[in-house]
N, C-alpha and C positions, 0 to 999 in steps of 0.2 A: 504494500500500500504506500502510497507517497507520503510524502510529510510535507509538511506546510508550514511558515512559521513566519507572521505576522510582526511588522518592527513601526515605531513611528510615531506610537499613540501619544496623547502628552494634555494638559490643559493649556489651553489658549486662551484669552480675550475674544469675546466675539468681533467680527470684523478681520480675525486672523487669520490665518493659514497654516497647515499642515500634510507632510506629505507623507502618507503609508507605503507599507511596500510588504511583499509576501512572497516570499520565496520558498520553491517547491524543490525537494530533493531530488528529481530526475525531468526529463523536458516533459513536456506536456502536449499532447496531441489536439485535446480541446478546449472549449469554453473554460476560464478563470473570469472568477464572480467576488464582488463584495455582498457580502448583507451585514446587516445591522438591528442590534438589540437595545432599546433603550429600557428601563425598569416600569414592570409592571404593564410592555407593552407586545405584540409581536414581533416578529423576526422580519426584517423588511430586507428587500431586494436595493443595494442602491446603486449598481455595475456590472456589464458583464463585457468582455472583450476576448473575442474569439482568435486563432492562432494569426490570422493577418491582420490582425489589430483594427476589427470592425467593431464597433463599442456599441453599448448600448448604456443611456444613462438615466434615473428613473426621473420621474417630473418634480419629483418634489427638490432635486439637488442641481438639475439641471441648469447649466449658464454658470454655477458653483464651482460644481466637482469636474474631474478629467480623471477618465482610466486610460492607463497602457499598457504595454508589457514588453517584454524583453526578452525572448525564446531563447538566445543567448546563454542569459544570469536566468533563465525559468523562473521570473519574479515578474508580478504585477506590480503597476504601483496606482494606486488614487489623490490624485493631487488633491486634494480640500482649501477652496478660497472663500473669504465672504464666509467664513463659519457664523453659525447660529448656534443659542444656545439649545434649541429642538434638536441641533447633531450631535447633542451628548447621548454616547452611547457604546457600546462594547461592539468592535469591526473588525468581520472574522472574514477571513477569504476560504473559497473554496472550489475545488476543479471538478470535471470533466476529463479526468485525466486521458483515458482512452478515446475521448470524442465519440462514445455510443450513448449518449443523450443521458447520462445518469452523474449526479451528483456522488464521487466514491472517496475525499474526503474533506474536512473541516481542518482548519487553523486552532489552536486556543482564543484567540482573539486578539485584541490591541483594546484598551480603553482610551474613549477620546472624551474629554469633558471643555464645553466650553463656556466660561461666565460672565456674567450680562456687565 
């Protein structure tokens, strides 16, 4: 199974910036995804970028955030600008390793806190 492992998280000011990154123990054939948990809420979708770096990025971050990746270093990254304090939240990335449409593993996460 790949391993994943999530670096970057921090408190910010809102208005700030921060840039994630997730790097996976061997290359990755598909989709790498952010989602995000804040407390007491579900697990939300907010990235996904496929092996030629066709992204996808949810509505609620969008004009915000930027994913990319790096098949390279087999590491995504999420750039986060324009933080708010609503993206306080624990950002776990996760693949598509074999690119047969199934999510096969999680990150621990990153905690990102940002305050007002």
């Amino acid at each position: 199974q790949v391993q994943l492992r999530e670096s970057g998280g921090g408190l910010v000011q809102a208005g700030g910036s921060l840039r994630l990154a997730c790097v996976a123990s061997r290359s990755i054939k598909g989709i790498m995804a952010w989602y995000r948990q804040a407390p007491g809420k579900q697990r939300e979708l907010v990235a996904t970028v496929t092996s030629d770096n066709d992204a996808y990025v949810a509505d609620s971050v969008k004009g915000r955030f930027t994913i990319s990746r790096d098949n390279v270093k087999n590491t995504v990254y999420l750039q986060m600008n324009s933080l708010k304090p609503e993206d306080t939240a624990v950002y776990c990335c996760t693949t598509d390793s074999w690119g047969i449409g199934t999510y096969d593993s999680w990150g621990p996460g990153t905690q990102v806190t940002v305050s007002s």
